[in-house]
C-alpha positions as CSV (number, residue, x, y, z in Angstrom):
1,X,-76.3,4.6,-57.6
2,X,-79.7,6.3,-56.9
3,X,-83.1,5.0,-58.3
4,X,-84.1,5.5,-61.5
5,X,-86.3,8.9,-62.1
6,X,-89.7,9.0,-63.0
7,X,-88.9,9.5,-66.6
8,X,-86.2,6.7,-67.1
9,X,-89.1,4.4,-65.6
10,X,-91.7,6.2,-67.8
11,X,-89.0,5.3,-70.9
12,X,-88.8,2.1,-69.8
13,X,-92.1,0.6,-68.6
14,X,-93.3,2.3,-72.4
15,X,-90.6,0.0,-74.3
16,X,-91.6,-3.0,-73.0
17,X,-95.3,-2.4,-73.7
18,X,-93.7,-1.7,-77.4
19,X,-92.5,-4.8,-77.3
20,X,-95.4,-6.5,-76.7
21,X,-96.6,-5.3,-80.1
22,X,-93.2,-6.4,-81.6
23,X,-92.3,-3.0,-82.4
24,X,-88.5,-2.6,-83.6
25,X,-88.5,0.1,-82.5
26,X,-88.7,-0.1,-78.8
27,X,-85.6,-0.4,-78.0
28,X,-84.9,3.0,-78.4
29,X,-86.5,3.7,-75.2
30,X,-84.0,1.5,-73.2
31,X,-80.7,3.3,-72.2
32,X,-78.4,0.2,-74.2
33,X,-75.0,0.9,-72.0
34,X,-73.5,-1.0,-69.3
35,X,-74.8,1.7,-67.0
36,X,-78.5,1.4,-68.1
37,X,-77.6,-2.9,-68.2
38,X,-77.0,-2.7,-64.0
39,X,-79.5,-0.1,-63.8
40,X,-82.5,-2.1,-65.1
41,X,-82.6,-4.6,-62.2
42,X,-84.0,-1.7,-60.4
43,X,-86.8,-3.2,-61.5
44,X,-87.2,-5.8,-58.9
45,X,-87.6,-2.6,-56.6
46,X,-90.4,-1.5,-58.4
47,X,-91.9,-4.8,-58.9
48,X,-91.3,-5.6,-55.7
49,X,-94.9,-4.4,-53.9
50,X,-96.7,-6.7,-56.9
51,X,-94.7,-9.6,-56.1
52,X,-95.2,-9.7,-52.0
53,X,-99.6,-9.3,-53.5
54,X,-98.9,-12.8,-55.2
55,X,-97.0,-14.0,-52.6
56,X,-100.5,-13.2,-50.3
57,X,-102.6,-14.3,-52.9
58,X,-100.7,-17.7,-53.5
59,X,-103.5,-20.3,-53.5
60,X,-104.9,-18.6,-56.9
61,X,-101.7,-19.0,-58.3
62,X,-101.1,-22.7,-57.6
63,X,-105.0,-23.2,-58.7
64,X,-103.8,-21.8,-62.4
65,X,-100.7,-23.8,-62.4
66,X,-101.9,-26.7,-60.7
67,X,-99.3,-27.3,-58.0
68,X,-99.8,-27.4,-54.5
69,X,-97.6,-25.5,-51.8
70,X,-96.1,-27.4,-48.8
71,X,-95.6,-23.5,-47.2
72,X,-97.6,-22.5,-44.7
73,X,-98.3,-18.9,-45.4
74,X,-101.0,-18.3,-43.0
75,X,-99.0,-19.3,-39.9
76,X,-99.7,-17.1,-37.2
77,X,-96.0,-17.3,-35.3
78,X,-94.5,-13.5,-36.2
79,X,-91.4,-15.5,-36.2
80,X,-91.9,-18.3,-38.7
81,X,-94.2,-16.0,-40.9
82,X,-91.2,-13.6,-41.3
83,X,-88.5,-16.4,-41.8
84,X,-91.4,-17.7,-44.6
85,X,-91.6,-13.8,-46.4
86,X,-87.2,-13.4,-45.7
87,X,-87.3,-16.9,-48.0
88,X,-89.7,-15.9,-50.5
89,X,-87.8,-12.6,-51.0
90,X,-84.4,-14.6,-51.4
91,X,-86.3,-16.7,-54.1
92,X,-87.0,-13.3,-55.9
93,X,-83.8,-12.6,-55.7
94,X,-82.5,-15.5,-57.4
95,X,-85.2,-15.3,-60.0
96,X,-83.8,-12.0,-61.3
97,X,-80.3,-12.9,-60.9
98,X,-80.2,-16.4,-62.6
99,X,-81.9,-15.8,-66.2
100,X,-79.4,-12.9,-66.7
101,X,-76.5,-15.8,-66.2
102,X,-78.2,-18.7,-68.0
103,X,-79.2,-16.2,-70.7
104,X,-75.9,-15.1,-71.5
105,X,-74.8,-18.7,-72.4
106,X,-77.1,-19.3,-74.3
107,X,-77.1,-15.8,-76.2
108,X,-73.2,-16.6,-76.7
109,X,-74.4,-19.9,-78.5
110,X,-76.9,-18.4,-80.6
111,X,-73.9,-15.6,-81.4
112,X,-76.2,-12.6,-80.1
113,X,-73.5,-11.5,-77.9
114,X,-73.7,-7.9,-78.8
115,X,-77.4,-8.1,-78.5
116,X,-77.5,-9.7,-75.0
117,X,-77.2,-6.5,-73.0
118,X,-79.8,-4.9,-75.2
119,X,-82.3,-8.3,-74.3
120,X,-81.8,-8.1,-70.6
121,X,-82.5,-4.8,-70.3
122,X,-85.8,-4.6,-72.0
123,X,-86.8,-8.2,-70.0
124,X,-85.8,-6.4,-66.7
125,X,-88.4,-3.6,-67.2
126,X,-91.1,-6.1,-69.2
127,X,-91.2,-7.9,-66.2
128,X,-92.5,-4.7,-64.0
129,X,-95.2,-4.7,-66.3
130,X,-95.7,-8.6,-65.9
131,X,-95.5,-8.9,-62.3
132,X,-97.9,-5.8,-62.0
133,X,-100.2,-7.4,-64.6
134,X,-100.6,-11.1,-62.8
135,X,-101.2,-9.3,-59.6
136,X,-104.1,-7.3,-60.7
137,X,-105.7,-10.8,-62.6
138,X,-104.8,-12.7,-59.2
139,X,-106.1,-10.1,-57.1
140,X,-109.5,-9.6,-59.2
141,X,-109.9,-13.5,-60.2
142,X,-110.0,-14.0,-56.3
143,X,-112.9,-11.1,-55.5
144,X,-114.9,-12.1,-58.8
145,X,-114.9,-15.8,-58.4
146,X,-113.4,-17.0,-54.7
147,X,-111.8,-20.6,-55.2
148,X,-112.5,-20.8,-59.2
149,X,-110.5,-17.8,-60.9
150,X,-107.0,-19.8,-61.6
151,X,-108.4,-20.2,-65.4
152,X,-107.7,-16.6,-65.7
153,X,-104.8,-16.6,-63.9
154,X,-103.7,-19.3,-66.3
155,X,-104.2,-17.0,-69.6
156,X,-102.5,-14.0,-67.5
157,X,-99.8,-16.7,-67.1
158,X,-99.7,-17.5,-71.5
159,X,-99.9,-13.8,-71.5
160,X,-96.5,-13.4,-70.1
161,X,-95.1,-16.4,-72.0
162,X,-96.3,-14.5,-75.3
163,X,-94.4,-11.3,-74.0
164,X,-91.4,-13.0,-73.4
165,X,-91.1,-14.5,-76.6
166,X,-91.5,-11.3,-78.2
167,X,-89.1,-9.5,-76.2
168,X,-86.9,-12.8,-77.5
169,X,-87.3,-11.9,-80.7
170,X,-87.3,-8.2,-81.0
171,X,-84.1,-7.8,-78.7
172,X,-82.2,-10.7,-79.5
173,X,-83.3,-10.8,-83.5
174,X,-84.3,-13.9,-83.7
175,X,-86.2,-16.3,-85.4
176,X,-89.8,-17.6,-84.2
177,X,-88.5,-20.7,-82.9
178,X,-85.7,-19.7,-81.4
179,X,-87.3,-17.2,-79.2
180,X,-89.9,-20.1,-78.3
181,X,-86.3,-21.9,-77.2
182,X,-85.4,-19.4,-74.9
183,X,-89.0,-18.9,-73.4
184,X,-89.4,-22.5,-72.7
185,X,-85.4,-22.7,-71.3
186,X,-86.5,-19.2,-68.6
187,X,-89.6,-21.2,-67.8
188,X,-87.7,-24.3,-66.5
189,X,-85.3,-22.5,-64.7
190,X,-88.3,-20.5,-63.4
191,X,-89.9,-24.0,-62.4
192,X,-87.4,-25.4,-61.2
193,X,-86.0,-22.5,-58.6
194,X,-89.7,-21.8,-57.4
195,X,-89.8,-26.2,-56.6
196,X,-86.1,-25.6,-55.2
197,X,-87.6,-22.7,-52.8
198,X,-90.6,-24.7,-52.0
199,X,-88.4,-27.9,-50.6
200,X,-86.3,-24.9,-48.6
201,X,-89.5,-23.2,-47.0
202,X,-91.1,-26.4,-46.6
C-alpha cells in the first residue's frame, strides 16, 4: 500500500482544520471506507518528523504539564541515546494504535458503530495538524522565553483538547458532554501510556 498522494493529504489535513470550526461538513473530505480507515494511520508517517522535535524539546513540555522525566535524553553513549529514541518511537506507536481499540468500545456503548470508522479517520489526520502545531509552540516558546514558555505550551496543550472534542462531536454526532467523555477517557489513556513509557525508559 503506497503513501498517500499529495492530494489525499491535502483532502485530509483540510477536513480536520474543518473540524476545528465544527463544520458538518468536513467529513466529506475524508475517504469514509475501510480502505481510507487503514490508510489514515499514515499519518503517524507524516507526523512523525514533529513528534522526534518534541521528543528534543521535552523539558518545555514537562514545564507545561508539570511532570518531571526520569529519561535521560541528553546522554552522550550513541548506544543508550538510540535504545532511548527506539523506546520513544515504540511509545508512538502504541499511542496511535491504542485510542483506535479503546475507542471502538466505547463508540459500541454509545451505539455510534457505524460512525466509528468515520471518527478515527478524521482523528488520525487532526492529529498531523496537532502534533505539527505543539511542535512549532514548543519550538518558539523555547527561543522566545528559554526555561519559562511551558504556559504556552500549556494553552497549545487546551488547544488540542478543544480539537478533539470537536472532532468527538462532529464525527461521532454527539452531544457536548459526551464528546467531553471521550476527550477526558483519550487523555487518560494518553497519560497513562506516556507514565508506562517513562517507568520503561527509566
Amino acid at each position: 500500500m503506497s503513501l498517500p498522494d499529495r492530494e489525499e493529504l491535502g483532502r485530509g489535513l483540510s477536513g480536520a482544520l474543518l473540524l476545528l470550526r465544527q463544520d458538518p461538513g468536513a467529513m466529506r473530505f475524508f475517504d469514509i471506507s475501510r480502505r481510507g480507515f487503514w490508510r489514515s494511520f499514515y499519518a503517524a508517517f507524516f507526523a512523525g518528523p514533529a513528534h522526534l522535535l518534541l521528543i528534543a524539546l521535552q523539558p518545555v513540555v514537562e514545564d507545561a504539564v508539570g511532570v518531571a522525566s526520569s529519561v535521560d535524553t541528553t546522554a552522550t553513549d550513541s548506544g543508550f541515546s538510540l535504545g532511548v529514541l527506539l523506546g520513544h518511537l515504540c511509545v508512538y506507536a502504541i499511542n496511535w494504535l491504542a485510542w483506535p481499540v479503546v475507542a471502538d468500545v466505547l463508540c459500541r456503548n454509545l451505539k455510534r458503530d457505524s460512525e466509528y470508522p468515520g471518527y478515527i479517520i478524521a482523528y488520525n489526520w487532526a492529529r498531523v495538524v496537532q502534533i505539527y502545531a505543539v511542535a512549532l509552540v514548543t519550538l518558539l516558546s523555547g527561543m522566545l522565553f528559554p526555561g519559562g514558555g511551558g504556559f504556552l505550551v500549556f494553552i497549545a496543550m487546551i488547544g488540542v483538547l478543544y480539537f478533539d472534542w470537536a472532532i468527538a462531536r462532529v464525527a461521532l454526532k454527539l452531544p457536548g458532554m459526551a464528546a467531553a467523555g471521550m476527550v477526558i477517557a483519550d487523555l487518560m489513556l494518553g497519560l497513562f501510556i506516556f507514565l508506562l513509557g517513562e517507568a520503561v525508559l527509566s
